[in-house]
KEKE-353354 format. One line per 5 residues: for each residue x negated, y negated, z of N, C-alpha, C. Coordinates in Angstrom, 3 decimals. Layout:
KEKE-353354
X/Y/Z/X/Y/Z/X/Y/Z  ...
END
This chain:
KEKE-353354
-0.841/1.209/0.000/0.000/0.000/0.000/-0.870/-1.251/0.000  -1.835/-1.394/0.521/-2.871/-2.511/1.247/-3.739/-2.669/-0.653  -3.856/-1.133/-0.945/-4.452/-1.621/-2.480/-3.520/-2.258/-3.529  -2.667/-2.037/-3.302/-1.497/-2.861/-4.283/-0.747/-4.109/-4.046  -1.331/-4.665/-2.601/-0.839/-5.866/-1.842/-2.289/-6.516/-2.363
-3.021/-6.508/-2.297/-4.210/-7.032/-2.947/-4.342/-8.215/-3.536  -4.266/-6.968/-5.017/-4.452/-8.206/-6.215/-2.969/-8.935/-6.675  -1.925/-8.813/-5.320/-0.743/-9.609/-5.927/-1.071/-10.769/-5.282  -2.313/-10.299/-3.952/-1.760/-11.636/-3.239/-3.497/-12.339/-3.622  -4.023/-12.094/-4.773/-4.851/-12.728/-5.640/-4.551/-13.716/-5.972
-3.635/-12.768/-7.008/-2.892/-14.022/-8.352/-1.942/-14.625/-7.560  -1.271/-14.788/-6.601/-0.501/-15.758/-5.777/-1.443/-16.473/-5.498  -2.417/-16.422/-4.724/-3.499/-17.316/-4.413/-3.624/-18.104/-5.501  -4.038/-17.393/-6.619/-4.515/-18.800/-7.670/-3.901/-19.181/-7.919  -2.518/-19.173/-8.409/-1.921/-19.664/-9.160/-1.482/-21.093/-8.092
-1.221/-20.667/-6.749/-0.907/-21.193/-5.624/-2.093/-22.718/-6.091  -3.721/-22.233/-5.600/-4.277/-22.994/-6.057/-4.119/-24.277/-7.717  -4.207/-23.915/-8.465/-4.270/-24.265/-10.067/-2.536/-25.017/-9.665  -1.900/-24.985/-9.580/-0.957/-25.454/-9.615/-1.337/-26.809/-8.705  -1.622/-26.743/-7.589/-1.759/-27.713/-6.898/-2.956/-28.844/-7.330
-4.100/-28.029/-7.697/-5.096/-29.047/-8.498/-4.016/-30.138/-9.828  -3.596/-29.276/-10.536/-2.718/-29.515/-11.296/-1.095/-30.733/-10.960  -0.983/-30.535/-10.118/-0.165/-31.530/-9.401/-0.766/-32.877/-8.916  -1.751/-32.532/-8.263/-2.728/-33.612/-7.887/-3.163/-34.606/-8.995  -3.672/-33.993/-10.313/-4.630/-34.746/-10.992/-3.385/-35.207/-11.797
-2.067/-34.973/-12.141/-0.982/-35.700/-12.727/-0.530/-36.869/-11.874  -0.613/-36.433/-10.388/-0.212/-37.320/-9.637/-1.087/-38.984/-9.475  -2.309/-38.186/-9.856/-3.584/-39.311/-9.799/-3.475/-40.500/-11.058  -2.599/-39.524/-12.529/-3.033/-40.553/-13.781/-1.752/-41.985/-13.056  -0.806/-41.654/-12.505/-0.310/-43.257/-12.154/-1.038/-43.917/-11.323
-2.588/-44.130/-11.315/-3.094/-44.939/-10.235/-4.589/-44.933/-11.279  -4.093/-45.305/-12.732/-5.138/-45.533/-13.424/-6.704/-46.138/-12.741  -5.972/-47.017/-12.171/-7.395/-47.960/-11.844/-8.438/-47.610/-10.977  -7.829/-46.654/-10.134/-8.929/-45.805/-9.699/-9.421/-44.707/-10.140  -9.002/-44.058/-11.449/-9.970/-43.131/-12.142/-10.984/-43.565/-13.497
-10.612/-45.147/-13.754/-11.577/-45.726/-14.546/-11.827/-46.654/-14.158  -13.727/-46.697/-14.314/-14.273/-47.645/-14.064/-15.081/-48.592/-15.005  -15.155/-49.233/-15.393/-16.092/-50.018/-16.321/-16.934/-49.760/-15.420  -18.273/-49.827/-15.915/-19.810/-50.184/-15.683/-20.724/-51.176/-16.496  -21.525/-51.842/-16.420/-22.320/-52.672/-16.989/-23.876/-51.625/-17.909
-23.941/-50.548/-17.095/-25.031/-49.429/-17.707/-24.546/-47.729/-16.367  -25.113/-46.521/-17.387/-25.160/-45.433/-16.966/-26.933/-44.990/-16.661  -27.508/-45.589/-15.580/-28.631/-45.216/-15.845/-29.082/-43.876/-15.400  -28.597/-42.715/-16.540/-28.718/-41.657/-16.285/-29.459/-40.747/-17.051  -30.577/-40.087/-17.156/-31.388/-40.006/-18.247/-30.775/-38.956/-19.197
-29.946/-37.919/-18.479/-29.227/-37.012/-19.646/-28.160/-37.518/-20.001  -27.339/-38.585/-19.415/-26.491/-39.047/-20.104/-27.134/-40.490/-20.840  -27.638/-40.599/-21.255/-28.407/-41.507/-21.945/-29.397/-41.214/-23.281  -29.680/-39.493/-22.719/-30.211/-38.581/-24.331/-28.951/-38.136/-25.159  -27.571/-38.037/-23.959/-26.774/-37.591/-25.352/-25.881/-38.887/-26.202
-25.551/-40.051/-25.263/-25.533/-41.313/-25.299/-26.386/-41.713/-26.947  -27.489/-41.598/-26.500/-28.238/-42.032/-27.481/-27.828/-41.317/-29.175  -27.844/-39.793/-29.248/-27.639/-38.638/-29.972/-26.568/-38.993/-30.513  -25.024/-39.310/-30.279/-24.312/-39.201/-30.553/-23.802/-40.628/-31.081  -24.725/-41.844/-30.366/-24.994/-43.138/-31.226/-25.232/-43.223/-32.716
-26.762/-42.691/-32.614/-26.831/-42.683/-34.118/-26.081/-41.830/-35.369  -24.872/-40.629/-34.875/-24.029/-40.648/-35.925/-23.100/-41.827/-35.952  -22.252/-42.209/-34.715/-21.128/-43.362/-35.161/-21.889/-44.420/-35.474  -22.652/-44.855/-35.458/-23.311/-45.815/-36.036/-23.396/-46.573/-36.519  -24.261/-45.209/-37.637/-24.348/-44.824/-39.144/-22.938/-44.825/-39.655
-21.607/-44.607/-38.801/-20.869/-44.437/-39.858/-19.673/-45.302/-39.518  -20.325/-46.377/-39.547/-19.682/-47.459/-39.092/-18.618/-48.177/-37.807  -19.257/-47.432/-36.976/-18.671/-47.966/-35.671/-19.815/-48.727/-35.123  -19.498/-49.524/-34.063/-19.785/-50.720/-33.018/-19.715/-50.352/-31.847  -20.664/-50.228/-30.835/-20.960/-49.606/-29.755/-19.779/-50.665/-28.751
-19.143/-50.363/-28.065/-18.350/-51.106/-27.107/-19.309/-51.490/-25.500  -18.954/-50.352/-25.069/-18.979/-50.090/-23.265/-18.984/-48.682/-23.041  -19.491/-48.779/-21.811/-19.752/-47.729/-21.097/-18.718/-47.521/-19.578  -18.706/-46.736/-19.370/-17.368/-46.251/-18.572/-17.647/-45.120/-17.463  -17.262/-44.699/-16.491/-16.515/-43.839/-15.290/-15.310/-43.764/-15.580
-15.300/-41.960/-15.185/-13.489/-41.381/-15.103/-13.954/-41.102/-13.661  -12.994/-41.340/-12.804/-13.268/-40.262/-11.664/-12.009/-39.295/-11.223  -12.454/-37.969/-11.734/-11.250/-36.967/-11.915/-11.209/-36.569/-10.504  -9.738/-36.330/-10.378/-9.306/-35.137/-8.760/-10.035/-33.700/-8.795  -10.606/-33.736/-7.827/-11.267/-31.839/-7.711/-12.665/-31.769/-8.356
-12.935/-33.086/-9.146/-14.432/-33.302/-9.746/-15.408/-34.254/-8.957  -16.302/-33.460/-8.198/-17.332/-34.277/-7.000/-17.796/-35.534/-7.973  -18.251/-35.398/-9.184/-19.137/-36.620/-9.619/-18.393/-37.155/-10.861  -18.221/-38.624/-11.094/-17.193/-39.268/-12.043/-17.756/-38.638/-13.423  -16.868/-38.619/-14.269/-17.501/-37.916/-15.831/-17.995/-39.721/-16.538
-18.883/-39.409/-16.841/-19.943/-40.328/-17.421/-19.068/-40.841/-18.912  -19.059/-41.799/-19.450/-18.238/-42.202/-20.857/-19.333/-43.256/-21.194  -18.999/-43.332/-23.225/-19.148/-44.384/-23.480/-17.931/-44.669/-24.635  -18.053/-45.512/-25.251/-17.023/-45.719/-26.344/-17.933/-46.911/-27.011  -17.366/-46.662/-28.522/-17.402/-47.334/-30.147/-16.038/-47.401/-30.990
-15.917/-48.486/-31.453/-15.085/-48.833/-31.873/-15.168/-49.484/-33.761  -14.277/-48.680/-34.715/-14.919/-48.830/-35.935/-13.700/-49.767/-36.639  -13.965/-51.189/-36.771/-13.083/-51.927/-37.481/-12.907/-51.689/-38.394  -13.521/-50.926/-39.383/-13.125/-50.101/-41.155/-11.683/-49.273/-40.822  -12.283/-48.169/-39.727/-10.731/-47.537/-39.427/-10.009/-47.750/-38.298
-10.205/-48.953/-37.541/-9.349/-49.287/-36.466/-9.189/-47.722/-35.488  -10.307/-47.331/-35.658/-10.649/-46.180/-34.509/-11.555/-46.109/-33.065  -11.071/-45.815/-32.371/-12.440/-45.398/-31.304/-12.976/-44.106/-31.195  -13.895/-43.909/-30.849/-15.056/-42.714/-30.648/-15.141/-42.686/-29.548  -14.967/-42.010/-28.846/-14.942/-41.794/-27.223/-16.233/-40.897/-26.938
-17.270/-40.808/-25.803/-18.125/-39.750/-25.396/-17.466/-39.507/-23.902  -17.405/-38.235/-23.517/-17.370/-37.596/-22.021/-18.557/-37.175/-21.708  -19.439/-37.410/-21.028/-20.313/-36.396/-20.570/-20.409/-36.116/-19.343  -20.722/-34.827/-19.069/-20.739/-33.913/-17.745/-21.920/-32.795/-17.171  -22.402/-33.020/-16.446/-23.374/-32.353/-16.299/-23.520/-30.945/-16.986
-22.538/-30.236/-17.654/-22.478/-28.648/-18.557/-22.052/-29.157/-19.681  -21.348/-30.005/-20.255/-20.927/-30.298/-21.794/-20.457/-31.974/-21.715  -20.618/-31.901/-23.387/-20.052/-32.807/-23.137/-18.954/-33.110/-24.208  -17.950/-34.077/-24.481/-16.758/-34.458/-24.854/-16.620/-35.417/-25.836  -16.330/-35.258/-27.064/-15.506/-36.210/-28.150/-14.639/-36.741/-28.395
-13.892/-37.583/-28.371/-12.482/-37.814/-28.611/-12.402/-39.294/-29.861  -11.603/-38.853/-30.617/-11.692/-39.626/-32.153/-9.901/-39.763/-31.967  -10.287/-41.731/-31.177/-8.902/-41.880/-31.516/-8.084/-43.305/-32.106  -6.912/-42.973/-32.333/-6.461/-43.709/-33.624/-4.933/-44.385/-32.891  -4.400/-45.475/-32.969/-3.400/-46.045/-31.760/-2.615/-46.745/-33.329
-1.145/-46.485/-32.934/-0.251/-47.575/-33.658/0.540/-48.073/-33.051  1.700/-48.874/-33.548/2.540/-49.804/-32.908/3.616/-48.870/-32.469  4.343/-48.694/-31.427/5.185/-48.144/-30.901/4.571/-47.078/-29.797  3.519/-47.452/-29.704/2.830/-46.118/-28.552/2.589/-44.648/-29.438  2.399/-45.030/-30.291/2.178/-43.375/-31.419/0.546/-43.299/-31.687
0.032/-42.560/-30.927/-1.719/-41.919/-30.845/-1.934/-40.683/-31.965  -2.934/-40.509/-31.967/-3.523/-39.633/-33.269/-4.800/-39.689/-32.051  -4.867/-38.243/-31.604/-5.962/-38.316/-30.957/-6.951/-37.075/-31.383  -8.164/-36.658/-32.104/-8.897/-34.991/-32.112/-10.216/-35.166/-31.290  -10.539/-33.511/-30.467/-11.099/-33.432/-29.540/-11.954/-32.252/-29.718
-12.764/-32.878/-29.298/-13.762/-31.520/-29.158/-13.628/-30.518/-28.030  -12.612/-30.837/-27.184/-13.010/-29.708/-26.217/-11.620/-29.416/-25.964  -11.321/-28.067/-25.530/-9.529/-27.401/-25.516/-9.444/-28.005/-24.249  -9.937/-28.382/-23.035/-9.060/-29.020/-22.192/-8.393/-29.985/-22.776  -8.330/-30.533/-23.675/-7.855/-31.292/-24.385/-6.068/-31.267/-24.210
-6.005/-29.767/-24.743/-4.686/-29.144/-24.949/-4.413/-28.901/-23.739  -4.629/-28.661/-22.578/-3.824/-27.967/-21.601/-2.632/-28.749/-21.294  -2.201/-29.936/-21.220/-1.212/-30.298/-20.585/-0.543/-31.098/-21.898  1.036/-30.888/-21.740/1.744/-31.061/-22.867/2.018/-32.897/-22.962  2.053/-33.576/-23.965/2.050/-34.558/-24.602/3.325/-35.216/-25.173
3.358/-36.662/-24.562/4.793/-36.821/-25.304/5.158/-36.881/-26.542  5.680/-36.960/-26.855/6.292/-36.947/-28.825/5.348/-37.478/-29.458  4.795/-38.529/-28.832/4.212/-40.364/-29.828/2.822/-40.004/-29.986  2.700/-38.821/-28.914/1.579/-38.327/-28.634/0.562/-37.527/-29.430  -0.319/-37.715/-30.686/-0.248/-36.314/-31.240/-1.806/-36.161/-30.953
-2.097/-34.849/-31.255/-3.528/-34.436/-30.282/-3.889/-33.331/-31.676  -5.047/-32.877/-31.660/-5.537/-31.811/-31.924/-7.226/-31.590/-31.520  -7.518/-30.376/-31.274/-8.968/-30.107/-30.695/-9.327/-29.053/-31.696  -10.651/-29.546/-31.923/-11.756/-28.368/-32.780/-12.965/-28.508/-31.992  -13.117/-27.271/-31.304/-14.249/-26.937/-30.526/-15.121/-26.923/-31.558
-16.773/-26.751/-31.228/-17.965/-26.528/-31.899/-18.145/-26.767/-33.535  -17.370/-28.160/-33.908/-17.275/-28.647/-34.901/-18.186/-29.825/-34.672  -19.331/-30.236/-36.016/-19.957/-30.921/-36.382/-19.230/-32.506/-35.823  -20.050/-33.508/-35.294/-19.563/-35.099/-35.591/-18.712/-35.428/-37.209  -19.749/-35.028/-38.028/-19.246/-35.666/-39.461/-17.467/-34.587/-39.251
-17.539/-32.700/-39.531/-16.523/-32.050/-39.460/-14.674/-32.771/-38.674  -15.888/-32.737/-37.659/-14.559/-33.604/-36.144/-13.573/-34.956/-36.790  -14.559/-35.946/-37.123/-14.138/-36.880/-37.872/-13.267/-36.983/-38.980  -13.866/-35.585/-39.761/-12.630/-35.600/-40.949/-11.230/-35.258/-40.718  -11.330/-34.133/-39.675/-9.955/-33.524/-39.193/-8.873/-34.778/-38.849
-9.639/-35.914/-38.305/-9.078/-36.690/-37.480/-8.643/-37.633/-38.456  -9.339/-38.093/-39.370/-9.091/-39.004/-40.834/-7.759/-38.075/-41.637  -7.600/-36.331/-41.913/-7.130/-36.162/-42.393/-5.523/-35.929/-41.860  -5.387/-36.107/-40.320/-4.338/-35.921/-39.727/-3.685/-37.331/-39.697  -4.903/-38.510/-39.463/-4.004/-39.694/-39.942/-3.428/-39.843/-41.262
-3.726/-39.187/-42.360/-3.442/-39.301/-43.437/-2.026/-38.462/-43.890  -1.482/-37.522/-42.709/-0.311/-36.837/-42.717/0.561/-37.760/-42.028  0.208/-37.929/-40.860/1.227/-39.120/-40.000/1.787/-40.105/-40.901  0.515/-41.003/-41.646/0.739/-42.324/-42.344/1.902/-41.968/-43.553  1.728/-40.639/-44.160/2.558/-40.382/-44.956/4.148/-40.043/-44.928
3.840/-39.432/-43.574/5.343/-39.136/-43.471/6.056/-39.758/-42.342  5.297/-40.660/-41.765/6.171/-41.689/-40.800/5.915/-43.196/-41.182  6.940/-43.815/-40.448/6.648/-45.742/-40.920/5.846/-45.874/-39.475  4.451/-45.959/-39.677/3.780/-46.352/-38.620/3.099/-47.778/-38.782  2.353/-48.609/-38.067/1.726/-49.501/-38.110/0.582/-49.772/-37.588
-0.081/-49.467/-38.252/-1.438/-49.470/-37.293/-2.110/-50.708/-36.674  -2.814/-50.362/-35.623/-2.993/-51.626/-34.924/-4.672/-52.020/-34.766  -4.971/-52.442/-36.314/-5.909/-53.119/-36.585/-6.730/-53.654/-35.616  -6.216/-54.694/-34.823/-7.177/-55.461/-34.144/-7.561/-54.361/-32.862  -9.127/-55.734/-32.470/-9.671/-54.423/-31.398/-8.576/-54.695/-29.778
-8.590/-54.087/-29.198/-8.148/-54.528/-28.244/-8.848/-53.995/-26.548  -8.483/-54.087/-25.635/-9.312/-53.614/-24.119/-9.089/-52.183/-24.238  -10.264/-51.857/-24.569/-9.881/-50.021/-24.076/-9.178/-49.852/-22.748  -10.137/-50.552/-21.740/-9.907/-50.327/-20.563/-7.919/-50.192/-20.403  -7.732/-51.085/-20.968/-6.234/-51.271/-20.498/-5.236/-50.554/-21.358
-5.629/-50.071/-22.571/-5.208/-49.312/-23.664/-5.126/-48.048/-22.722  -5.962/-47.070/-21.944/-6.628/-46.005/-21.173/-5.449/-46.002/-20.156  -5.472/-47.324/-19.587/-4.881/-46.572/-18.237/-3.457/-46.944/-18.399  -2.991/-47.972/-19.612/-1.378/-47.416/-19.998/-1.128/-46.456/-20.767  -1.689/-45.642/-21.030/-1.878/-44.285/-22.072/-1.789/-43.418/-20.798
-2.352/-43.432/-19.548/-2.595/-42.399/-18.885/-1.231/-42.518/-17.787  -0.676/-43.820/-17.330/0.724/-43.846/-16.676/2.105/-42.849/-17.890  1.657/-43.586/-18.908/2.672/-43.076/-19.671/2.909/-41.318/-19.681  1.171/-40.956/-19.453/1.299/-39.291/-19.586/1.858/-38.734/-18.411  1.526/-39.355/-17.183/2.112/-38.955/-15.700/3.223/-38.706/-15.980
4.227/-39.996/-16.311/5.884/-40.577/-16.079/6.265/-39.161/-17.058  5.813/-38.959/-18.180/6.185/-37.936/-19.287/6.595/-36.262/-18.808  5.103/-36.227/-18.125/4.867/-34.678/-17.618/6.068/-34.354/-16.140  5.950/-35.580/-15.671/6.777/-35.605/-13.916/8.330/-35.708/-14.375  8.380/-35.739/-16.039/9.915/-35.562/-16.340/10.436/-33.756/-17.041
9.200/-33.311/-16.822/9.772/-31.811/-17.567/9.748/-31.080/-16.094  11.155/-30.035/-16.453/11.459/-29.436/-15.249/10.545/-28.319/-14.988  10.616/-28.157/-13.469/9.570/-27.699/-12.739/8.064/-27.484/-13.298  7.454/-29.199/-12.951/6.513/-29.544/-14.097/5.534/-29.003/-13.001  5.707/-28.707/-11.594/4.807/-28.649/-10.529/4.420/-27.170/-10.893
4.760/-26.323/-11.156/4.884/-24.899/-11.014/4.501/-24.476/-12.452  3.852/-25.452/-13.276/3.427/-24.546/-14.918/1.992/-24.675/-14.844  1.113/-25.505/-13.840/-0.568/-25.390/-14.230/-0.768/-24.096/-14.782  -0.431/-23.171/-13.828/-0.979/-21.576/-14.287/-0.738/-21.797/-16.409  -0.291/-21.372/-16.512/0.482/-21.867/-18.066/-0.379/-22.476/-18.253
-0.414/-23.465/-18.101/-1.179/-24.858/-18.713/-2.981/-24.436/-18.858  -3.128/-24.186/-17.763/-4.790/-24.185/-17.745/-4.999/-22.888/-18.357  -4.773/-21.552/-18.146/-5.071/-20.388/-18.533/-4.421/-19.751/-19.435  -3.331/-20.545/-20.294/-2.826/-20.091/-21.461/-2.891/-21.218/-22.341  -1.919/-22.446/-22.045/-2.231/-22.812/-22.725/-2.780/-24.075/-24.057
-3.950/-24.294/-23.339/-5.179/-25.305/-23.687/-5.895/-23.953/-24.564  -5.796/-22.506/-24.578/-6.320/-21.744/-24.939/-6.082/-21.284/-26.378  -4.248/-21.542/-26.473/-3.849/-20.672/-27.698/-3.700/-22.416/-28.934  -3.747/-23.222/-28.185/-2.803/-24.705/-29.294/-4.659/-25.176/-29.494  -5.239/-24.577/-29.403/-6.930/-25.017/-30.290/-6.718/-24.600/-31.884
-7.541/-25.522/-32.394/-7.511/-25.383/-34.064/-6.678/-25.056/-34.905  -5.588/-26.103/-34.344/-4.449/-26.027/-35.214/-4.637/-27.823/-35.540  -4.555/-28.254/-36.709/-4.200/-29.342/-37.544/-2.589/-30.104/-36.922  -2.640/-30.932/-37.153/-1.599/-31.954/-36.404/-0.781/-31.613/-37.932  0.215/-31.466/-37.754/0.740/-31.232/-39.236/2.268/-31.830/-39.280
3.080/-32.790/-39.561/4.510/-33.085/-40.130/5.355/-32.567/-41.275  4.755/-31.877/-41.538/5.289/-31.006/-42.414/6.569/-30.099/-42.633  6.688/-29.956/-41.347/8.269/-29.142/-40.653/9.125/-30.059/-40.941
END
């Protein structure tokens, strides 16, 4: 009996756990201002070799170095390191995450009505579900130049099959970020029993919605 009480009261445990991390860090995005920080410099030498690395592609391909940034996530001892570029040709930003084990891309694209075009290099990306306006896609272990196109070619489905407006001028990341991140709280804290799906979310699925193309096509 004691071997079959076990591993139920395992997976109760975790899930127990993951759910609650999961509650927490939704609970945290309405209090933007304390999970981003501007900084003036990261003087960090590995975040400053990949900093550097990942400079000279946006660059080159026509982006404008902005700022440098702090996230400070729930359940994560040390803030995730950022920088951002911003490319007035495509009214895009280039986002960097870095973290002491990997680090993070995000190629994103904003229009008028709160409608994002966001692609990512990393499937946490996907774990937690997104409102409508919201559109996302992640390609793990894809090239800078690769990443970029996905992201050019998904705006090029949106633009076609919706009346969007894109929003040319540059504007405050900072403040772009943390009304992007209230909006995701208010979104997620409206689907029923939103407390009780981390399990779902983290270990299914951020796992199965990778490398799929943002597509309107349906």
């Amino acid at each position: 009996m004691n071997k079959m009480l076990l591993p139920i009261l395992v997976v109760v445990g975790v899930s127990w756990m993951v759910n609650r991390a999961v509650v927490a860090s939704v609970k945290s995005l309405l209090k933007p201002e304390k999970l981003l920080e501007p900084v003036q410099e990261i003087d960090n030498p590995d975040f400053i070799r990949v900093k550097d690395e990942f400079a000279d592609w946006v660059e080159r391909n026509g982006f404008e170095y902005d700022s440098v940034f702090l996230t400070n996530v729930v359940n994560v001892p040390k803030p995730i390191q950022g920088a951002a570029w911003w490319s007035a040709r495509d009214a895009t930003w280039a986002l960097l995450y870095v973290t002491p084990n990997k680090k993070n891309i995000d190629f994103v694209t904003l229009y008028d009505d709160d409608i994002v075009i966001t692609t990512a290099s990393s499937k946490d990306a996907m774990m937690l579900p997104q409102p409508e306006k919201s559109l996302i896609q992640t390609f793990p272990g894809l090239s800078y130049k690769s990443l970029y196109a996905k992201h050019l070619e998904a705006r090029k489905q949106v633009e076609r099959y919706e009346s969007v407006v894109l929003r040319e001028e540059r504007r405050d990341l900072m403040e772009e970020l943390k009304h992007a991140l209230k909006e995701h709280a208010r979104f997620l804290m409206s689907l029923p029993l939103w407390q009780y799906r981390g399990v779902y979310w983290f270990f299914i699925r951020r796992n199965i919605k990778v490398n799929i193309p943002i597509s309107l096509d349906d």
